[in-house]
C-alpha positions as a LaTeX table, in Angstrom:
\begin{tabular}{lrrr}
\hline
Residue & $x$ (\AA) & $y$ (\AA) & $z$ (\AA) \\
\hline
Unk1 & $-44.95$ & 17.64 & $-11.95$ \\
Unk2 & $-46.91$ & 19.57 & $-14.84$ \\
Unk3 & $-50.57$ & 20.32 & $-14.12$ \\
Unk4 & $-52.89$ & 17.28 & $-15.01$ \\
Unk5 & $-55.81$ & 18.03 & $-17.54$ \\
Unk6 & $-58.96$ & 16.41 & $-17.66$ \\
Unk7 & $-61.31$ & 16.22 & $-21.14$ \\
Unk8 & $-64.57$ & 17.95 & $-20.86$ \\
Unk9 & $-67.43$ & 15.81 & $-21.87$ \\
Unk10 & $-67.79$ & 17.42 & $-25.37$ \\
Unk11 & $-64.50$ & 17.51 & $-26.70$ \\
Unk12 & $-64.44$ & 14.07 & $-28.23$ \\
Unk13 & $-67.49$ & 15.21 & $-30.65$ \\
Unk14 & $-65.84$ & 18.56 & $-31.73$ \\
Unk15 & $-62.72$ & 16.44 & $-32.42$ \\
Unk16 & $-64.35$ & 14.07 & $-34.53$ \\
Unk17 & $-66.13$ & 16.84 & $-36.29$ \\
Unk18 & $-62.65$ & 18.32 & $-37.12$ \\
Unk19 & $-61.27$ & 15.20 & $-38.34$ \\
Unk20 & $-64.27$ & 14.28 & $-40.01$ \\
Unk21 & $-64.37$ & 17.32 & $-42.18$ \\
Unk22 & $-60.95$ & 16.53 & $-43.68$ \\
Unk23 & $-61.48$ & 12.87 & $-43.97$ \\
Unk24 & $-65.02$ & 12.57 & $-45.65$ \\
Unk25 & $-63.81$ & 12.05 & $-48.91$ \\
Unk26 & $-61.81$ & 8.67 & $-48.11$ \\
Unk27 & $-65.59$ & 7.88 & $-46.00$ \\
Unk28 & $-67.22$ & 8.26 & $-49.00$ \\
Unk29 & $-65.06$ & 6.35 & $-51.57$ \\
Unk30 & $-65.52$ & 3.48 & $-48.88$ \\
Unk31 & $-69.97$ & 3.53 & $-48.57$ \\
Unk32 & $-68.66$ & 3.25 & $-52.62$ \\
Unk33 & $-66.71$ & 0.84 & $-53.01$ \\
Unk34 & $-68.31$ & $-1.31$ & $-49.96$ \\
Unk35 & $-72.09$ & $-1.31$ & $-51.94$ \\
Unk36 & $-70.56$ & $-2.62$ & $-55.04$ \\
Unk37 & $-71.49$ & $-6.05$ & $-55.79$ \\
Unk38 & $-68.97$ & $-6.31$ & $-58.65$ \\
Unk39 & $-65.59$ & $-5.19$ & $-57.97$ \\
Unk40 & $-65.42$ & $-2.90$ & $-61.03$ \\
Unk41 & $-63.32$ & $-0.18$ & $-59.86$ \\
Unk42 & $-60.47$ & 0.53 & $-57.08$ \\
Unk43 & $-60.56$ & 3.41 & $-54.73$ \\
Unk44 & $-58.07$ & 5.18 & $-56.85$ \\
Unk45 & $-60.48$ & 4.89 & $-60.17$ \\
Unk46 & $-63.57$ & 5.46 & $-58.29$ \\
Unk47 & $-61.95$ & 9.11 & $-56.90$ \\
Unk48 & $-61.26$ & 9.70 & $-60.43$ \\
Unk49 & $-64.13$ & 8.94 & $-61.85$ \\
Unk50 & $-66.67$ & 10.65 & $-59.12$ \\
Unk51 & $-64.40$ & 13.86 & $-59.59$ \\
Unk52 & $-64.77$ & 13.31 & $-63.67$ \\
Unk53 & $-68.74$ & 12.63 & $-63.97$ \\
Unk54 & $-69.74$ & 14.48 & $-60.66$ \\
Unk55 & $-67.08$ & 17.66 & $-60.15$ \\
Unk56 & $-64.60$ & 17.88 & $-57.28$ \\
Unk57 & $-67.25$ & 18.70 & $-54.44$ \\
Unk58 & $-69.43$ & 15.51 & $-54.94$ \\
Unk59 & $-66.42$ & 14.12 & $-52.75$ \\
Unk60 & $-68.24$ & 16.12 & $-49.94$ \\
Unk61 & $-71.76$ & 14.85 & $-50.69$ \\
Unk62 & $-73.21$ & 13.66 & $-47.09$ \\
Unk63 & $-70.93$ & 15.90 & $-45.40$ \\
Unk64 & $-73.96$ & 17.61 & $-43.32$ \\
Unk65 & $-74.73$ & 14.43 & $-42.38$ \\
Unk66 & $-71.50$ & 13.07 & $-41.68$ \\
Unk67 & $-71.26$ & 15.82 & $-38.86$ \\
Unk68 & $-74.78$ & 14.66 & $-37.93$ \\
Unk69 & $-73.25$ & 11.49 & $-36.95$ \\
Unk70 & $-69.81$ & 12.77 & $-35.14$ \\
Unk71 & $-72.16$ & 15.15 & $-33.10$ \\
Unk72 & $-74.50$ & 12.40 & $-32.36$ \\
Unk73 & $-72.46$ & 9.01 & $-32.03$ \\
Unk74 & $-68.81$ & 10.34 & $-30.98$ \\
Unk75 & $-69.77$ & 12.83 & $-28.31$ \\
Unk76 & $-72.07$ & 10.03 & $-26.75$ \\
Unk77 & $-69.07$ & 7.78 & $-26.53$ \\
Unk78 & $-66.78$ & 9.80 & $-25.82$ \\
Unk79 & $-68.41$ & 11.80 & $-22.91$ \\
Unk80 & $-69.81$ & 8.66 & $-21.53$ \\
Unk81 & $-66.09$ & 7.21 & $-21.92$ \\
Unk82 & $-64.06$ & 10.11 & $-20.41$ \\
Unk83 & $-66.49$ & 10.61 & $-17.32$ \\
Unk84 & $-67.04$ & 8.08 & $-16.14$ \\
Unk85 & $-62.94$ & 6.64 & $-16.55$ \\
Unk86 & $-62.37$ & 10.00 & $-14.60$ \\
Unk87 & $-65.00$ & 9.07 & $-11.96$ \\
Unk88 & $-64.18$ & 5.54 & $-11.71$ \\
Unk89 & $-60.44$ & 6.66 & $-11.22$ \\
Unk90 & $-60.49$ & 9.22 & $-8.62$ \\
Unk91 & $-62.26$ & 6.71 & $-6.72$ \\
Unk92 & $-59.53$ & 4.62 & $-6.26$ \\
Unk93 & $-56.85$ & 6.90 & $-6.93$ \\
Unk94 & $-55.07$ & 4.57 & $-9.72$ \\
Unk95 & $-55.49$ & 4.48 & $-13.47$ \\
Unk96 & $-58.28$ & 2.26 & $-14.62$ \\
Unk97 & $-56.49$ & $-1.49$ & $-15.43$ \\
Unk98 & $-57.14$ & $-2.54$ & $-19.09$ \\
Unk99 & $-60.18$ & $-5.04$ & $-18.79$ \\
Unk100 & $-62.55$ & $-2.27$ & $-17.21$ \\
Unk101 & $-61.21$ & 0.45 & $-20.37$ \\
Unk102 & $-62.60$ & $-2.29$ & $-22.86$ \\
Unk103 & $-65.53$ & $-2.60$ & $-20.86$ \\
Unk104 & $-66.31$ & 0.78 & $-20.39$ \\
Unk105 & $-65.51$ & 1.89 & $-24.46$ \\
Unk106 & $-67.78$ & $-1.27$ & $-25.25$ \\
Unk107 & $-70.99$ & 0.30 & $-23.17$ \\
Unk108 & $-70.19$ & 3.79 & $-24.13$ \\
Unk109 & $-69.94$ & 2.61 & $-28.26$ \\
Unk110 & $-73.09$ & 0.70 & $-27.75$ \\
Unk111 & $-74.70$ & 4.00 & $-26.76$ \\
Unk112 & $-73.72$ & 6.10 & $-28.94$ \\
Unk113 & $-73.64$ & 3.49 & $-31.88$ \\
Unk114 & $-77.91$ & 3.51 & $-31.21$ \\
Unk115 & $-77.99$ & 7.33 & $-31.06$ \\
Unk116 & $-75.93$ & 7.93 & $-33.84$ \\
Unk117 & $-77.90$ & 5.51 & $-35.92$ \\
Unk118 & $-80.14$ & 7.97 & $-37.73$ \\
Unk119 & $-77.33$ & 10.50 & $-38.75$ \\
Unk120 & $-74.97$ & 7.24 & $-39.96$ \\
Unk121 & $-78.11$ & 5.84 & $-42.20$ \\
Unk122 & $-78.97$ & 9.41 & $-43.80$ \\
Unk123 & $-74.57$ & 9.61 & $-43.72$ \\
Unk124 & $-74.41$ & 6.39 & $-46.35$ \\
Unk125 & $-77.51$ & 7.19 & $-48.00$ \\
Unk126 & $-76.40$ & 10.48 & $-49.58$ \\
Unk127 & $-72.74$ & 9.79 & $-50.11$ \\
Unk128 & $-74.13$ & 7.06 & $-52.03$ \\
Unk129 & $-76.51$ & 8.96 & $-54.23$ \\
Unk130 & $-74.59$ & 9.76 & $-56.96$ \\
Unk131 & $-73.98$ & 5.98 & $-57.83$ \\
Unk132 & $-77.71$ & 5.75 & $-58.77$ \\
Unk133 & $-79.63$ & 6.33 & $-62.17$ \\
Unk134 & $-80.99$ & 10.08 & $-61.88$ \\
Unk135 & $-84.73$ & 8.55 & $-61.59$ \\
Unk136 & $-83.64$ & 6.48 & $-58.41$ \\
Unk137 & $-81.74$ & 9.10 & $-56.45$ \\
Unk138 & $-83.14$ & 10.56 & $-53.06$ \\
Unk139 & $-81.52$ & 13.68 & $-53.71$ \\
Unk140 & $-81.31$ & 14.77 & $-50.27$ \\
Unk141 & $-80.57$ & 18.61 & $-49.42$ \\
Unk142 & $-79.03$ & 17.95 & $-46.22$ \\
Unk143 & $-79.15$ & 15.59 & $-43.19$ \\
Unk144 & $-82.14$ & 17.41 & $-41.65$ \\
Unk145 & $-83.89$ & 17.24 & $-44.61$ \\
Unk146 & $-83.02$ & 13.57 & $-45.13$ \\
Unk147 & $-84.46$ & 12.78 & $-41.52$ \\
Unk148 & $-87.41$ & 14.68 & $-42.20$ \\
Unk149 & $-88.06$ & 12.63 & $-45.54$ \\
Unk150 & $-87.11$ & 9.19 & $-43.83$ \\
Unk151 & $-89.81$ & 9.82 & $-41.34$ \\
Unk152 & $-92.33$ & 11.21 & $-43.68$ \\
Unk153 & $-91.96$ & 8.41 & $-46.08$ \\
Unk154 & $-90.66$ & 5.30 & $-44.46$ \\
Unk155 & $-91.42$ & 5.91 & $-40.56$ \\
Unk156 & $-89.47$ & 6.48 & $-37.62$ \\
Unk157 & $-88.52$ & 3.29 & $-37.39$ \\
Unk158 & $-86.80$ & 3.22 & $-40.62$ \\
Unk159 & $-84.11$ & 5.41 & $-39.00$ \\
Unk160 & $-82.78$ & 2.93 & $-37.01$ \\
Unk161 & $-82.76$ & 0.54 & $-39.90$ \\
Unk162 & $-79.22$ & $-1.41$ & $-38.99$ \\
Unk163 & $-79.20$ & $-0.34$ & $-35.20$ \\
Unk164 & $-78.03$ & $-3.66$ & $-34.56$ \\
Unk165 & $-74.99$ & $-3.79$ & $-36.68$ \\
Unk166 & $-73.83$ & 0.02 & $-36.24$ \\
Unk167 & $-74.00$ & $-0.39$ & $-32.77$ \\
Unk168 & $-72.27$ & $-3.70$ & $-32.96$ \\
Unk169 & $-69.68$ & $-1.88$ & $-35.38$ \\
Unk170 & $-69.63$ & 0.89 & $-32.90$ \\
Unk171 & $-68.44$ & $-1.75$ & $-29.71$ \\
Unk172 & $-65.80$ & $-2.47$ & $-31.46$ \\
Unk173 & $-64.75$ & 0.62 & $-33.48$ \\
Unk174 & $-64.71$ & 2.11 & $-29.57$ \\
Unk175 & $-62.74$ & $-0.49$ & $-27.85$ \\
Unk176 & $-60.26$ & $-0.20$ & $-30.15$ \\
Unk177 & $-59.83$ & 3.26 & $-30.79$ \\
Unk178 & $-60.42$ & 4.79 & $-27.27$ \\
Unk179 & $-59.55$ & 1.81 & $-24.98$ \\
Unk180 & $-56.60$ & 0.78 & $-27.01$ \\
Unk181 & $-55.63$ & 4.27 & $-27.56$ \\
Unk182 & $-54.88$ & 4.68 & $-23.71$ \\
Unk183 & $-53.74$ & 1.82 & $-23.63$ \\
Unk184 & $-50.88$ & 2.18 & $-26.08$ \\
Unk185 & $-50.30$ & 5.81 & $-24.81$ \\
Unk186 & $-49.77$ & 4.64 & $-21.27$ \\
Unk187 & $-47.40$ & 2.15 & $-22.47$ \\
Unk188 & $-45.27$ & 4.71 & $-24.44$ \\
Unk189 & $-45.19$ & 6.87 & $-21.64$ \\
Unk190 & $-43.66$ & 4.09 & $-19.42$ \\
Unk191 & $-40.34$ & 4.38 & $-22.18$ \\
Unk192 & $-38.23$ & 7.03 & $-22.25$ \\
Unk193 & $-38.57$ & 7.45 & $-25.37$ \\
Unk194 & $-42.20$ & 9.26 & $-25.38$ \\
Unk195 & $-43.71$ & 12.36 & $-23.69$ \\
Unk196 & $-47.18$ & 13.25 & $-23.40$ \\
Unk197 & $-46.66$ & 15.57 & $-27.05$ \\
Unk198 & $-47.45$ & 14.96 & $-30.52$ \\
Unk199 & $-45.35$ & 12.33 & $-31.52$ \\
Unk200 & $-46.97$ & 10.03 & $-28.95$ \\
Unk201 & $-50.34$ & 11.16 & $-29.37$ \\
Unk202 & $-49.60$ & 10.41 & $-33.56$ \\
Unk203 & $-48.18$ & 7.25 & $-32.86$ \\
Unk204 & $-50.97$ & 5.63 & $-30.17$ \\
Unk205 & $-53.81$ & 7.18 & $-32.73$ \\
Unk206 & $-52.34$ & 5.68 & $-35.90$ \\
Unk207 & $-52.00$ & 2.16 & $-34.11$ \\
Unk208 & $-55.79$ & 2.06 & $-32.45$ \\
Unk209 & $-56.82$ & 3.15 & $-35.97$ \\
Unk210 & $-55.17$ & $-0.09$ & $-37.26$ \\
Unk211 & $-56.64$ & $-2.15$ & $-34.83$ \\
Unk212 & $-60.20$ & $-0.32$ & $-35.03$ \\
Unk213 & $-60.05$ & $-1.13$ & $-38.50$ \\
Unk214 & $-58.97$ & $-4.49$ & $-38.77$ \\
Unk215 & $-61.98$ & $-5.25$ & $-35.46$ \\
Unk216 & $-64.89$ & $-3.67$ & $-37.54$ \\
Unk217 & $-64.32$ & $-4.06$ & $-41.36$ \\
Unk218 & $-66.65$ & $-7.12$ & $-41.44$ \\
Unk219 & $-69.31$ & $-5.16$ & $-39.29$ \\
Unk220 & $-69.06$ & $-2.37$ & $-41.71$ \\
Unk221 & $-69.66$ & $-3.60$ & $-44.62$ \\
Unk222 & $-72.90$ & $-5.43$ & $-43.60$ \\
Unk223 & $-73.87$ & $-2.16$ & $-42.10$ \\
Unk224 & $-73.61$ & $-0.67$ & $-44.89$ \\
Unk225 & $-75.45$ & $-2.94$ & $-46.98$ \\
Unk226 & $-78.22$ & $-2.48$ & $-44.25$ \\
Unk227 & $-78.35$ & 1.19 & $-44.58$ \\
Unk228 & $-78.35$ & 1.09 & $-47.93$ \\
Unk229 & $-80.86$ & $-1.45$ & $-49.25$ \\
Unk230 & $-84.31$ & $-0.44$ & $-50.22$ \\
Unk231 & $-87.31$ & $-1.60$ & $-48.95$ \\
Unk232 & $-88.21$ & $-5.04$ & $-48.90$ \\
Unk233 & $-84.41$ & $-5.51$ & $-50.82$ \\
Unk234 & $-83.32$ & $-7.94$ & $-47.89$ \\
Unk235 & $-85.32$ & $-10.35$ & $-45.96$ \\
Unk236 & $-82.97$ & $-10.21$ & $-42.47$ \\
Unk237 & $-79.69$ & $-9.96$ & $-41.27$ \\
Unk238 & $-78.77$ & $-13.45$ & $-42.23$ \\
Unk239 & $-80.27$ & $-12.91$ & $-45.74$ \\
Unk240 & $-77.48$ & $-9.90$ & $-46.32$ \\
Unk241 & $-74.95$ & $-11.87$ & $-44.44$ \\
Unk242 & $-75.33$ & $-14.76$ & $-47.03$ \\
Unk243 & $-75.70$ & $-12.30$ & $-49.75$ \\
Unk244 & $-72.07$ & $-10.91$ & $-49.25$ \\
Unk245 & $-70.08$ & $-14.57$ & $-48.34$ \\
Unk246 & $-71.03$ & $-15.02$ & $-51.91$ \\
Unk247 & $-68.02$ & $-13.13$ & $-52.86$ \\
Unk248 & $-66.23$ & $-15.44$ & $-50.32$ \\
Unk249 & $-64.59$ & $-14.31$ & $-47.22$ \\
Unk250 & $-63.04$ & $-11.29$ & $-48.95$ \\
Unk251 & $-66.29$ & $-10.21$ & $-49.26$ \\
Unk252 & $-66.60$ & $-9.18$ & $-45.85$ \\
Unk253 & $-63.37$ & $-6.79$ & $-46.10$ \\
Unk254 & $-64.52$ & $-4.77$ & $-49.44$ \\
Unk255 & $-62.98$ & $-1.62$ & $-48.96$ \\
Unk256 & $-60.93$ & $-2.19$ & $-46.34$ \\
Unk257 & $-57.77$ & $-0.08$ & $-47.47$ \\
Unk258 & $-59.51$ & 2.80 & $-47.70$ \\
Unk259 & $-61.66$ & 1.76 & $-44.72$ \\
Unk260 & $-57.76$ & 1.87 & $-43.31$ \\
Unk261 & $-56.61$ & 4.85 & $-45.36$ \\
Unk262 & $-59.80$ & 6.93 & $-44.43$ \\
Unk263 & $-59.96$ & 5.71 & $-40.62$ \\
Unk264 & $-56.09$ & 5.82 & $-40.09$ \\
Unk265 & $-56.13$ & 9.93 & $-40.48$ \\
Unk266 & $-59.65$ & 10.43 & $-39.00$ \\
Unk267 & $-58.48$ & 8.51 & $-35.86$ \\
Unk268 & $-54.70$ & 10.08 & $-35.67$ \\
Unk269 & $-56.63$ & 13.94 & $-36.05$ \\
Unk270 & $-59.40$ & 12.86 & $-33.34$ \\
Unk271 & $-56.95$ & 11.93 & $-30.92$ \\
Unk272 & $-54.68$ & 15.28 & $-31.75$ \\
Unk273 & $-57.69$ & 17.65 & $-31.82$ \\
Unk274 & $-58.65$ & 15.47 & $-28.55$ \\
Unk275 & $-55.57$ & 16.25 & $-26.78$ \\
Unk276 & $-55.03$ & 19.76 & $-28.19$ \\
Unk277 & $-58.19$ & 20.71 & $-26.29$ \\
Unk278 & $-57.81$ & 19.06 & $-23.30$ \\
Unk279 & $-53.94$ & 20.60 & $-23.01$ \\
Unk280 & $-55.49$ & 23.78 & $-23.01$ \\
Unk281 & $-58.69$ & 24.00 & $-22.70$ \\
Unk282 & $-59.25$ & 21.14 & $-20.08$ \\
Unk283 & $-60.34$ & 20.74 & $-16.96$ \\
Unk284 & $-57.84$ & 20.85 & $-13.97$ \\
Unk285 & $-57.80$ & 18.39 & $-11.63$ \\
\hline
\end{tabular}
């Protein structure tokens, strides 16, 4: 048998930084197209007309702070994930059964859903600056500086303005991407039609993706409204839940193809930056 690598606790943030750098424009068009009350535009029109009014790179706008957030929220869940699924099984000598994977992605999402927080709300904020009249944009430099200006004019506690929700969102978004990911790997494997390579590794990422998607599109839209809303804009959680059903159930699913489109990729080039670095960079057991 081939030597056994093991993930170091950081690799899951650098791989999500990877991914998220090629990604961020299909992130953005969906803060876009998930804050729009009216549906006025598809992802296709609002690509084309961001690139038309705003130039090519305002597809990157938030980018510092979209690597805020991978640094933050996906090496918290993803160290907390991999150690302690590589403690729990050398214990007992056998992989981990299904029901504790779920249980341990749902802890390790809730932790890094509340410590990536800050990054995510400073993330939607300044992808979503260019929709705004010149007067009303926060015109952010970068996700430092947005931090800084969040604290200075809103308070800490602004920061974690939708804590609940993104680490709600971020249960789910890790149960089904890291959980089911294994999951759906270890089942390949058991064919003989799979080896631990690429093609396994693209296939068990673009399926959690799907799944990831489909679990947190209703989350993510409410978290974004959260993030986005100015002060005083909604009363509660309940007032922006009601706010959004009035589009009907639909509603709850605005932007969900490029949600798809834009988490699809980000999760398959995770996963193969993932297991790029723990092939040869890992730990051996």
């Amino acid at each position: 048998m081939g030597e056994q690598r093991l993930a170091r606790w950081y690799f899951g943030g650098l791989a999500s930084c990877g991914a998220a750098c090629c990604t961020h424009p299909l992130d953005l068009l969906k803060v876009h197209l998930q804050t729009q009350q009216v549906n006025t535009m598809g992802g296709g029109q609002m690509a084309v007309h961001i690139v038309r009014t705003q130039g090519l790179l305002a597809l990157y706008n938030g980018l510092s702070a979209s690597l805020l957030r991978q640094i933050t929220y996906s090496t918290t869940r993803f160290a907390i994930y991999e150690v302690a699924k590589q403690h729990l099984g050398s214990s007992t000598g056998e992989p981990l059964p299904f029901y504790k994977r779920v249980l341990l992605a749902g802890f390790a999402g809730a932790c890094g859903g509340f410590v990536g927080t800050p990054g995510d709300m400073v993330n939607v904020r300044m992808q979503n600056d260019i929709k705004l009249p010149v007067n009303e944009r926060r015109n952010y430099k970068h996700a430092l500086d947005g931090l800084v200006r969040v604290i200075k004019e809103e308070g800490v506690s602004r920061l974690f303005r939708g804590a609940s929700t993104a680490t709600f969102r971020a249960v789910l978004m890790t149960i089904g991407q890291l959980s089911f990911y294994d999951q759906i790997k270890s089942l390949l494997l058991g064919t003989p039609y799979f080896s631990d390579n690429l093609t396994c590794h693209f296939t068990s990422s673009l399926a959690a993706g799907a799944i990831a998607t489909t679990m947190t599109q209703p989350v993510d839209v409410i978290k974004t409204r959260a993030m986005n809303a100015s002060p005083g804009e909604f009363r509660n959680l309940w007032h922006i839940i009601t706010y959004t059903a009035k589009l009907g159930p639909l509603g709850f699913f605005k932007g969900y193809i490029p949600a798809f489109v834009r988490l699809g990729p980000h999760t398959i080039l995770t996963f193969i930056f993932f297991e790029q670095l723990r092939k040869n960079y890992g730990i051996l057991k």
